[in-house]
C-alpha positions in Angstrom: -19.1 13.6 -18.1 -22.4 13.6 -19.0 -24.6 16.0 -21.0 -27.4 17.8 -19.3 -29.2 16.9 -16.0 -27.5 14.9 -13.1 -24.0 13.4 -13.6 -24.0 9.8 -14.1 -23.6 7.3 -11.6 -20.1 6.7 -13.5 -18.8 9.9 -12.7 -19.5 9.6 -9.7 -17.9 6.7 -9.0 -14.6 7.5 -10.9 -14.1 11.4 -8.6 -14.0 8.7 -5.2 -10.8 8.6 -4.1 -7.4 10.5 -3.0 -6.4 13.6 -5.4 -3.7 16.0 -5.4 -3.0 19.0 -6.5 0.4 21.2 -7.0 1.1 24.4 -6.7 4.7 25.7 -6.3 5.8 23.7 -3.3 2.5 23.2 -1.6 0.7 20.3 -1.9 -3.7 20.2 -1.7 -4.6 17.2 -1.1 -8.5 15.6 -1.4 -9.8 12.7 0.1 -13.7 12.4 -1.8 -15.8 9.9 0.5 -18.6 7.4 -1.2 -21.0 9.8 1.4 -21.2 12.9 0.1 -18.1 14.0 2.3 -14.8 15.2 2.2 -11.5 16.1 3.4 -8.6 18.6 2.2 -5.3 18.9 3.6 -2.9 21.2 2.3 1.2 20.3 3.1 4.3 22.3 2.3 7.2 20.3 1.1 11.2 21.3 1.4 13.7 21.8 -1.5 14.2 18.2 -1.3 10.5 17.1 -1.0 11.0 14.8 1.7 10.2 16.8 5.0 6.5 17.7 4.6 4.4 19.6 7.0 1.0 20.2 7.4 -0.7 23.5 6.7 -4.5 23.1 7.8 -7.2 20.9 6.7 -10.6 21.7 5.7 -14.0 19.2 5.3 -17.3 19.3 4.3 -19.8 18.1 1.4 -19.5 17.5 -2.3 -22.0 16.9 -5.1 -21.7 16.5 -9.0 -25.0 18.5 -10.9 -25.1 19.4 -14.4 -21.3 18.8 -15.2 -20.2 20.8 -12.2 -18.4 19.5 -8.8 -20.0 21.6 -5.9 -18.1 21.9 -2.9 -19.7 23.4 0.7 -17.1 23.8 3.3 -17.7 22.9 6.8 -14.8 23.3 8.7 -11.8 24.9 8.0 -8.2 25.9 9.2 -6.9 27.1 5.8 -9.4 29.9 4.3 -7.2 30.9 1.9 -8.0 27.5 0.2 -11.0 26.4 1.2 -13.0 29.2 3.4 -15.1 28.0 6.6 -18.8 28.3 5.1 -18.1 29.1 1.4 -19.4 26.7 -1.8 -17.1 26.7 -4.7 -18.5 25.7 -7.9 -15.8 23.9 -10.2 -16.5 23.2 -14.1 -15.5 19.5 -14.9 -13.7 20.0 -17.9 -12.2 16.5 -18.2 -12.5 13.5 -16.1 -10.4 10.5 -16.2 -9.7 7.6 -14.0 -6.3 9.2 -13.0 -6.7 12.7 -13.3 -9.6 15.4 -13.8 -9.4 19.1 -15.2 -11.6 21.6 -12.9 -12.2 25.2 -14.1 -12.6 27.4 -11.3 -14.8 30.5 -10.9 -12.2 32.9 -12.1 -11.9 30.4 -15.0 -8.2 29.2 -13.8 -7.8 25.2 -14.5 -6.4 23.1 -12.4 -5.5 19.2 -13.2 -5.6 17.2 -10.0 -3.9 13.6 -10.1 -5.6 10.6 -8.2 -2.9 9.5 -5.7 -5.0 5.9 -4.1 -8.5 3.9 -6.0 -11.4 3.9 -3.2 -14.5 2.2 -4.6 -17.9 2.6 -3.1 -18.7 1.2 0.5 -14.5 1.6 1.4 -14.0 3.3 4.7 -13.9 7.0 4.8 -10.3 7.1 6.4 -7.5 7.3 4.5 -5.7 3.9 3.9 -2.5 4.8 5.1 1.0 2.8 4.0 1.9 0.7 6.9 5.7 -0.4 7.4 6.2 -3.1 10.3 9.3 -2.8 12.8 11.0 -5.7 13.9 10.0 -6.5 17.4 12.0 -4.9 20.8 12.7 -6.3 24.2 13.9 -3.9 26.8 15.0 -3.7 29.8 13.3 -1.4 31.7 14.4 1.7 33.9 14.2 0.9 37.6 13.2 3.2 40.3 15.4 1.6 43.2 18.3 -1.2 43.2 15.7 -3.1 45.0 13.1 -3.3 42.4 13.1 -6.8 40.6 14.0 -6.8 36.8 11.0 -6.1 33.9 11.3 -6.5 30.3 9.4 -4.9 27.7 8.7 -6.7 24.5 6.7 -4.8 22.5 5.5 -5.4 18.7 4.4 -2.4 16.4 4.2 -1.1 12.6 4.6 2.7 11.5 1.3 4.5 9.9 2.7 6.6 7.4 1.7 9.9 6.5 0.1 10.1 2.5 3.0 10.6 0.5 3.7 13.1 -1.9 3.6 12.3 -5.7 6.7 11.1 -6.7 8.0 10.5 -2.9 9.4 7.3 -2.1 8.3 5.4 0.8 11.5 5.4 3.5 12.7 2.4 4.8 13.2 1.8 8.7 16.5 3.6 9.4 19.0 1.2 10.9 19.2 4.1 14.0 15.7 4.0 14.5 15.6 0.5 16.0 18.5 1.7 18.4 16.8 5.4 19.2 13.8 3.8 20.2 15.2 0.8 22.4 16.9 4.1 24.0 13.7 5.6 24.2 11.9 2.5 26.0 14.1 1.7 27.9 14.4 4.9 30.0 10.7 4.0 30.7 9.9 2.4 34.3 7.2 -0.1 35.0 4.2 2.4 35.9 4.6 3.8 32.7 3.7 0.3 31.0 2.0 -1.5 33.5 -1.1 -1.9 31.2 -2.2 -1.5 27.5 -3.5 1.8 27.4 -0.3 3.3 29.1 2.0 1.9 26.6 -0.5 3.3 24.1 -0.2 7.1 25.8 3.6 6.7 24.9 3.0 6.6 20.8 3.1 10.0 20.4 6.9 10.4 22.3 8.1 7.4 20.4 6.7 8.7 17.2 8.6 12.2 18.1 11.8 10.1 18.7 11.5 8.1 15.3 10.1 10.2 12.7 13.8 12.1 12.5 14.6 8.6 11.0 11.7 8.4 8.7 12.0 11.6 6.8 9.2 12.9 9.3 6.8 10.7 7.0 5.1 8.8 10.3 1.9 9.7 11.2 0.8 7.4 13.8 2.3 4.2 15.3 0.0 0.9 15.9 0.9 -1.2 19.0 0.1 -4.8 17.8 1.2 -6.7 20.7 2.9 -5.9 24.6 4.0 -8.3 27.1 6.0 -6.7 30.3 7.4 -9.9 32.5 10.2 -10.4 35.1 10.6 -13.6 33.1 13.6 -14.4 30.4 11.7 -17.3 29.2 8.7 -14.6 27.9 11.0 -12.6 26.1 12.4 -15.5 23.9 8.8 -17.1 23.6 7.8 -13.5 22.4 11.0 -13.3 19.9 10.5 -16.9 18.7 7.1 -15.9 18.1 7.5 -12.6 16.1 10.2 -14.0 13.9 10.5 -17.9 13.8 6.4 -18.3 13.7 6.5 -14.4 11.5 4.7 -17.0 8.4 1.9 -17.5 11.2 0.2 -14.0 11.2 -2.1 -14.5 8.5 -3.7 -17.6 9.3 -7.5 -17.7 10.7 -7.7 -17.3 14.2 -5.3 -14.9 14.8 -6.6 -12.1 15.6 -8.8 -13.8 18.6 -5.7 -15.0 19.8 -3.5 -11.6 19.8 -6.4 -10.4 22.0 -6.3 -12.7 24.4 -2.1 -12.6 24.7 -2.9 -8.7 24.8 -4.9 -9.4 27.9 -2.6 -11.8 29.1 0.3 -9.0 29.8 -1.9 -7.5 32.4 -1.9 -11.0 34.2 1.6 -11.3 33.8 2.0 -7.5 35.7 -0.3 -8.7 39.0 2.3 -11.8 39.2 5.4 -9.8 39.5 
């Protein structure tokens, strides 16, 4: 840190980033934002420190003055950490590019560990670990005998949650896959018929696989949907997402996962 005066542009670079700190089984965790913001959350981990919940989270503002980090709470859902409204004034003992040793008011130190980098002009949210699932094709649930046949074929990646220190990242459970054709499949076609209906299922199908994932899943991203009456769309959609898999990264790509996007829409009018 710096002597007297303002801290150094340095220091404040190097406190950007995700920190954590334990205590006992709990788990504070700091996102500190290139904007003067920031976010707390603080989760509880079991005996095995896999299954984590969340406790609250707090946000507000942040400064470094005269080799002291100033905190001003905003919002807040766990007072007995950071109180709605309150600025706590932390000593900056040490500061490393890993780690940092606060002193707070009572003179207690706490060393906080820096859990992700996050250089200036990054995005304020929190780069989460993303895990891709192999793509699905379902048949799905029909309300009559008479109605004509409809597959599914859906595309998606799990958003995990920020893992604890230490915590391995899960892999895809071999029962997942099958819980969540289950899962889609019991789904009829007004429940798909368009983009934003498929998206209003995440949070089920997140309910349904995060059993599998050690609870770690904090969102799911639909990448790509296609609901036909044709068998021909479902191997074109399987050929795609695993034979042309090398193809994702190349330039252009994007523009044309919108337009397939749009194209499962136009593929619902026709049947």
């Amino acid at each position: 840190m710096a002597g007297c005066g303002d801290s150094t542009t340095q220091d404040k670079e190097m406190v950007l980033g995700n920190w954590t700190l334990q205590r006992n089984r709990a788990y504070i965790l700091l996102i500190i934002n290139p904007k003067g913001t920031w976010q707390s959350s603080v989760r509880i981990a079991d005996a095995t420190s896999k299954i984590v919940a969340n406790k609250g989270d707090a946000d507000g503002t942040w400064h470094l003055q005269d080799d002291q980090f100033i905190f001003t709470v905003m919002e807040s859902t766990i007072d007995d950490v950071w109180a709605k409204n309150h600025t706590y004034v932390f000593d900056v003992v040490e500061l490393h590019d890993h780690s940092m040793l606060l002193q707070e008011e009572n003179g207690r130190k706490a060393e906080w560990k820096k859990t992700g980098a996050r250089k200036p002009g990054d995005k304020d949210e929190n780069t989460a670990m993303v895990i891709p699932m192999a793509p699905i094709a379902v048949n799905l649930n029909k309300i009559s005998s008479g109605s004509p046949d409809r597959y599914l074929c859906i595309s998606m990646e799990l958003a995990l949650k920020e893992l604890m220190p230490g915590q391995k990242i899960p892999r895809v459970h071999p029962r997942a896959k099958e819980a969540a054709i289950v899962f889609l499949s019991s789904l009829i076609h007004s429940d798909v018929e368009d983009f934003d209906k498929v998206r209003d299922q995440k949070s089920r199908l997140k309910e349904v696989l995060n059993p599998y994932m050690d609870g770690v899943i904090e969102d799911i991203n639909i990448k790509r949907v296609i609901v036909s009456t044709s068998m021909e769309k479902v191997e074109e959609f399987f050929i795609e997402h695993t034979i042309g898999a090398e193809e994702k990264n190349s330039p252009g790509n994007n523009e044309r996962e919108t337009k397939q996007q749009d194209s499962a829409s136009e593929d619902d009018q026709q049947t």
